[in-house]
C-alpha positions in Angstrom: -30.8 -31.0 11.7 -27.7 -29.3 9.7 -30.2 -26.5 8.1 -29.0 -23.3 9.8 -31.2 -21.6 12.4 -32.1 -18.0 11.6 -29.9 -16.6 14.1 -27.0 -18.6 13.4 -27.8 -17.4 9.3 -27.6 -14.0 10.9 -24.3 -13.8 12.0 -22.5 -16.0 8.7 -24.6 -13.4 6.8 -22.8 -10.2 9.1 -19.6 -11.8 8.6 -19.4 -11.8 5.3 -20.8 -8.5 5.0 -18.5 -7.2 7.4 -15.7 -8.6 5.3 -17.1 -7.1 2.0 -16.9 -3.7 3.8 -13.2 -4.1 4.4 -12.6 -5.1 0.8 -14.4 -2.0 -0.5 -12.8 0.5 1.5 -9.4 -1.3 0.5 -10.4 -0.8 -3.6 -12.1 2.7 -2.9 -8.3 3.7 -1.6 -6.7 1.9 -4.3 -9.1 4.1 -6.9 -7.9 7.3 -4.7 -4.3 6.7 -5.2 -4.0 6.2 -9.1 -2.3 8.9 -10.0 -0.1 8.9 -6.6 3.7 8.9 -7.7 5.0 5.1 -6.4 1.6 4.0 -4.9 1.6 0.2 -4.3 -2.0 -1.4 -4.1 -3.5 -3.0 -1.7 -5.3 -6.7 -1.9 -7.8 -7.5 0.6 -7.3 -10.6 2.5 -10.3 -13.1 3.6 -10.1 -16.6 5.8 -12.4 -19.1 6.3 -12.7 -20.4 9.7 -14.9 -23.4 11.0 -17.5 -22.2 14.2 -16.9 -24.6 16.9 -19.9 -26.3 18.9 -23.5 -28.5 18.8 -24.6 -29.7 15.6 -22.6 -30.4 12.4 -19.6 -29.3 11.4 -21.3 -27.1 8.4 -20.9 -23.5 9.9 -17.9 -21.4 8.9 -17.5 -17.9 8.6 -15.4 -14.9 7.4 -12.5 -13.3 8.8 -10.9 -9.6 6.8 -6.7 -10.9 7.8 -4.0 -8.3 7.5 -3.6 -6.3 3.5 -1.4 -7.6 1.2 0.4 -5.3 -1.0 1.0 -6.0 -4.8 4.4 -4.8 -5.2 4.2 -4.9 -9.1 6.3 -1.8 -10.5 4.2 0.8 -12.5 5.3 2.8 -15.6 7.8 5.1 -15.8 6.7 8.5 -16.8 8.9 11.5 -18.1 9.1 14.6 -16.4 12.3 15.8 -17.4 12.7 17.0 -14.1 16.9 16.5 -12.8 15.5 16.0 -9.1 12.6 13.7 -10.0 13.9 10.0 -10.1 12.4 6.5 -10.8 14.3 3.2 -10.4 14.5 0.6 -13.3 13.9 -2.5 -11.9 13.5 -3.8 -8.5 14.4 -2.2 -5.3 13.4 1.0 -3.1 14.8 4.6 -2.1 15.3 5.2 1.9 13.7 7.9 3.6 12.7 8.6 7.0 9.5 7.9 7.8 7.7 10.7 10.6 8.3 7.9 13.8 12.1 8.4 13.1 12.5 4.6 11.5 13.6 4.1 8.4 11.4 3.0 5.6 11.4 2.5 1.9 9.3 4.2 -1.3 9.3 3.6 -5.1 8.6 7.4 -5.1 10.7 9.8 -6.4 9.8 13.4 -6.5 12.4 14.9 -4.9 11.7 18.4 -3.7 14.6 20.3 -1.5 14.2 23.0 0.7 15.9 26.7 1.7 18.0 24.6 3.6 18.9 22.2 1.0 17.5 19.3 2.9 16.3 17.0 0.7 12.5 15.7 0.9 9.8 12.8 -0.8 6.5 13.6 0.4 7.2 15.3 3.2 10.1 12.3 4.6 14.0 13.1 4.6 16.0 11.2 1.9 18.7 9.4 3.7 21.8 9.3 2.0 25.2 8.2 3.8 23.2 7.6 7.3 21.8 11.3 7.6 19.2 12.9 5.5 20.7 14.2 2.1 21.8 17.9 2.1 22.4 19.7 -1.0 24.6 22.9 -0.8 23.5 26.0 -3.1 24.0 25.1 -6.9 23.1 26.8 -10.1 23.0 22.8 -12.0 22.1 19.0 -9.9 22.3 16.0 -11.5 22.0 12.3 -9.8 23.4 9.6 -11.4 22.0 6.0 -11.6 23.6 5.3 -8.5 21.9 7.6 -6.5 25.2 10.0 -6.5 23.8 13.7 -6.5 26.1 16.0 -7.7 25.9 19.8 -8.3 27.7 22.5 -9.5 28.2 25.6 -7.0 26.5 28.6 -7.1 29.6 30.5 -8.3 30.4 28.0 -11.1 33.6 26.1 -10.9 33.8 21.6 -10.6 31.3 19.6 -9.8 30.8 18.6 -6.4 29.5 15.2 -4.9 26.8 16.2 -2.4 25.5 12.7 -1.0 24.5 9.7 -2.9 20.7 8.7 -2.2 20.5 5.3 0.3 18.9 2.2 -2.4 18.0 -1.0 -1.1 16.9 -4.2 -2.3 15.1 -6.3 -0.1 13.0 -9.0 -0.5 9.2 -8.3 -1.3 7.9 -11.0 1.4 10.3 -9.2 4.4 8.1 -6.1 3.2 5.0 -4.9 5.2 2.6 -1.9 4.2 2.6 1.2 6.9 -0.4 3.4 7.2 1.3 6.3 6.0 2.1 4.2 2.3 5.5 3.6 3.4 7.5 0.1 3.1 8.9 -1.2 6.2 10.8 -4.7 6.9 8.8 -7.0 9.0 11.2 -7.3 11.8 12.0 -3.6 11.9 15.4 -3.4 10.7 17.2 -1.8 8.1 18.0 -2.7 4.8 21.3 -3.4 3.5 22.4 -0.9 0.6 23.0 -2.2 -2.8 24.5 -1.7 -5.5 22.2 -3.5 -7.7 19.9 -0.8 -7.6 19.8 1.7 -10.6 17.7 5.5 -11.1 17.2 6.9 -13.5 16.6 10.8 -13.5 13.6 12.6 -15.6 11.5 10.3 -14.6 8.5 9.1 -12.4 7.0 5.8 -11.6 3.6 6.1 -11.5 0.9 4.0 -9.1 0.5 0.4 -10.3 -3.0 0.7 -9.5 -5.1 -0.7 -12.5 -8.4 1.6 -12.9 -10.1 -1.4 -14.2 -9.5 -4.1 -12.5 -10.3 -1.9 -9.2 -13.9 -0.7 -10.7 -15.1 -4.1 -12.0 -13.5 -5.4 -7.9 -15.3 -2.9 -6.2 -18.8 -3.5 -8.2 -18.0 -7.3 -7.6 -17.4 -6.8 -4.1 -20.6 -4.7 -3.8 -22.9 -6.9 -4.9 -21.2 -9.4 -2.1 -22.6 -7.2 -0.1 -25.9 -6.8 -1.3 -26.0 -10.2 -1.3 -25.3 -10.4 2.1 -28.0 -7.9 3.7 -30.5 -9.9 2.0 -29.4 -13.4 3.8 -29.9 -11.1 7.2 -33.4 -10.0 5.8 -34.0 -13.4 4.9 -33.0 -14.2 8.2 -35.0 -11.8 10.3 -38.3 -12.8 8.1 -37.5 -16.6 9.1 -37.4 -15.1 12.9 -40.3 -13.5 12.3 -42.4 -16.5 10.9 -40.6 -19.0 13.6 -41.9 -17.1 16.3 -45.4 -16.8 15.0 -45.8 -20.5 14.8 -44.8 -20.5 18.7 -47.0 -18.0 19.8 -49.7 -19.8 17.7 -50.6 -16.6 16.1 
């Protein structure tokens, strides 16, 4: 018979709600991050696959795959802040990433240290190779080319100080770290380009859509509901099954 066997309901039923779990915690941190400078969303991924053995070919089951990321840009949002910086179009800024590789961000809050070292969240801005290292100015400005230039302490010409590292690979070379950072697939760097343009003043804010995530999320949790029912449904079907055996 193709009708599914308690136990065999049990597990397509734990599957899927296993799967649902995933795909919450994925849109809980999506909701967490909307107002995270540069934050790129995450998008659950689900395959079907066929359980091999007796019987017919009518059991399949679900399988949570690696994120995706939605590498939509967000809005740009003033600030009018010289060191904060958002880039029109596509492409990313280079930092340093805490393993030592180097990795990519839309983000753009510069903040620089007593050492002028130059930071985004925590990760050195790479400019020329090294990390970009401003010397003590009374003015800054960056240009859309990532050139930051500054006039000294003492007054007198401006001075370049580094020029920030843009790239502009290909979104599908792209994979998601666990610390929010871009990173090429194979692990290597990124050409610079020229193509890329900042602009300064600004911030690009999370394309995380509120919306969409909350009406997702209650979507996903009724899946889920819907799936610890089947394996109640199931255990009741065990239940009766095994009272017709006994004979009681």
């Amino acid at each position: 018979s193709s009708r599914p066997k308690p136990m065999e309901l049990l597990y397509t039923a734990l599957s899927g709600a296993k799967q649902a779990q995933t795909a919450m915690t994925i849109r809980a941190n999506n909701l967490a991050n909307v107002n995270t400078t540069g934050f790129r969303a995450d998008l659950e991924r689900t395959a079907a696959y066929q359980v091999d053995g007796y019987g017919h070919e009518t059991r399949y089951m679900s399988q949570s795959e690696q994120a995706g990321t939605n590498f939509a840009s967000g809005q740009l949002q003033q600030t009018g802040r010289t060191l904060d910086v958002a880039i029109q179009g596509e492409g990313y800024l280079a930092v340093q990433a805490p393993s030592g590789q180097e990795a990519y961000t839309r983000a753009g809050n510069i903040v620089v240290d007593g050492d002028g070292q130059a930071f985004i969240n925590g990760n050195p801005v790479l400019s020329d190779g090294g990390q970009l290292i401003l010397p003590e100015y009374q003015q800054v400005t960056i240009g859309k080319d990532g050139t930051v230039s500054v006039i000294p302490l003492g007054g007198g010409a401006q001075i370049e100080a580094g020029q920030i590292t843009l790239v502009k690979p290909e979104n599908t070379t792209m994979t998601k770290g666990q610390d929010g950072l871009l990173y090429l697939k194979n692990g290597a760097q990124a050409p610079v380009s020229d193509e890329v343009e900042l602009v300064s003043g600004f911030l690009e804010s999370s394309n995380v859509n509120a919306v969409t995530e909350l009406v997702s999320s209650m979507a996903v949790n009724r899946q889920f509901e819907l799936q610890i029912k089947m394996m109640k449904t199931a255990d009741t079907l065990a239940q009766s099954g095994n009272k017709l055996i006994s004979g009681s």
